[in-house]
C-alpha positions in Angstrom: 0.0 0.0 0.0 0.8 3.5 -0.6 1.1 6.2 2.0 -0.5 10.1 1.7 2.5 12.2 0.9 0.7 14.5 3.2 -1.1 12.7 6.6 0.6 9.7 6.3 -2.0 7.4 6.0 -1.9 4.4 4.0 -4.1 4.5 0.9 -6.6 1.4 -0.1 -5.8 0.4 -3.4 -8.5 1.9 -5.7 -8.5 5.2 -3.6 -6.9 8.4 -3.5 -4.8 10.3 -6.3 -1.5 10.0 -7.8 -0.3 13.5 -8.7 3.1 13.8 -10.5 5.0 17.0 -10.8 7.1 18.5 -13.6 10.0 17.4 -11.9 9.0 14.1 -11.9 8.5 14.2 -8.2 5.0 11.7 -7.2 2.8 12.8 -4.7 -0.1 10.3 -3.2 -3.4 12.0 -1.8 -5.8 9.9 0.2 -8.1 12.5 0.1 -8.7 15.7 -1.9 -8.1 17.9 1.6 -4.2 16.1 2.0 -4.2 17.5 -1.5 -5.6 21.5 -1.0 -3.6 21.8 2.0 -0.1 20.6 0.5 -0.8 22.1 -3.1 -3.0 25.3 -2.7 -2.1 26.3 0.9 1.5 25.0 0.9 1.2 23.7 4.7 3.8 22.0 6.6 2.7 18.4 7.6 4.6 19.0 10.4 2.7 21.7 11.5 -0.9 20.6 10.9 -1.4 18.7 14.3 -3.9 16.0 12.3 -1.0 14.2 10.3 1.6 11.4 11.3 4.3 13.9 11.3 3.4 16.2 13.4 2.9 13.2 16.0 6.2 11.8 15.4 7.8 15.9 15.8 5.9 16.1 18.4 7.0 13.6 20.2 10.7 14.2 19.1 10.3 17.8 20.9 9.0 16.2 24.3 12.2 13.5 24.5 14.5 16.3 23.9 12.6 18.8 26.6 12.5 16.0 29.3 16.6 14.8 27.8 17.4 18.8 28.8 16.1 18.7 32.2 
């Protein structure tokens, strides 16, 4: 299975949209708001707090806080 280039989350097979750039970079959309908000808005993953990577920075940032003190 492939994974959202935006949330994270694995796509079914029949699902989504495969969107390839003129650089020849893919990009796999489980759903068409993955898709506005990485395209038209040009968001961070990191920063929308509904995706996989903002868990996995997020959870980066408290193992260095509680590494510090």
């Amino acid at each position: 299975m492939v994974k959202c280039s935006f949330c994270g989350q694995e796509i079914p097979k029949g699902t989504g949209k495969m969107l390839i750039k003129n650089d020849g970079k893919i990009l796999y959309f489980c759903s068409r708001k993955c898709e506005k908000n990485m395209i038209e808005l040009k968001r961070n993953p990191k920063k929308v707090k509904w995706t996989e990577e903002y868990r996995k920075w997020k959870k980066n940032q408290i193992t260095k806080q509680t590494i510090k003190n």
